[in-house]
N, C-alpha and C positions, 0 to 999 in steps of 0.2 A: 720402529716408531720414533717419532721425534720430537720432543717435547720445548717448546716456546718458554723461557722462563726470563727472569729478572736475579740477576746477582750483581753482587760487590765484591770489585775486584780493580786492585790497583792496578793502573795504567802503565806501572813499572813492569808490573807481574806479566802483564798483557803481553806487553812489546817484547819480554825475554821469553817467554813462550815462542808469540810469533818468530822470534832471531829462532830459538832452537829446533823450532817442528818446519824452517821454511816456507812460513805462510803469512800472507798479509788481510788471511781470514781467521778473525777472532775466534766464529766458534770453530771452525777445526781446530786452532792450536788448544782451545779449551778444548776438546774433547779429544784431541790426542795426548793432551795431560792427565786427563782422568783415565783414561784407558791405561798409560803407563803408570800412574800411580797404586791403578788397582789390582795391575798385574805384579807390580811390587812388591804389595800388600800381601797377595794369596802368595808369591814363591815366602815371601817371610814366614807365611805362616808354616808352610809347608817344609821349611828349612827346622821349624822348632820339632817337627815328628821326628829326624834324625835319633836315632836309637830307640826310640819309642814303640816304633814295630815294626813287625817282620816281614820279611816276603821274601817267597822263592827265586831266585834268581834263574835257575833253570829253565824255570817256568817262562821265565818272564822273557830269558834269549830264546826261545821256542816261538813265542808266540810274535816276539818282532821280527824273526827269518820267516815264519807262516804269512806274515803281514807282507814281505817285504815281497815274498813268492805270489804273492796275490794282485799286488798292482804292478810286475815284471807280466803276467797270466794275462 
């Protein structure tokens, strides 16, 4: 779904989006900015659970060889 809005946003800001994502189309580089900022965001957060808790490792190489046997099948 695509939602039609109204923001403020410098023209500086714009144009180096545009240079970085390869586009001379506003909203994609805006929305390939919020998608990488947001993806950012969650590994940061995701970075601060480090020792926090636990998981099987074992577990966890079992289930990505089961995975991996599954789309090779």
């Amino acid at each position: 779904m695509q939602l039609r809005t109204t923001i403020n946003v410098s023209e500086e800001l714009i144009k180096e989006a545009e240079a970085l994502y390869g586009t001379s189309n506003r909203s994609k580089a805006i929305e390939s900015a919020l998608i990488d900022a947001i993806r950012y965001k969650k590994l940061q957060a995701f970075k601060q659970l480090k020792g926090k808790i636990s998981f099987d490792e074992e577990f966890l190489k079992n289930v990505r060889s089961l995975e991996l046997y599954e789309t090779e099948n």
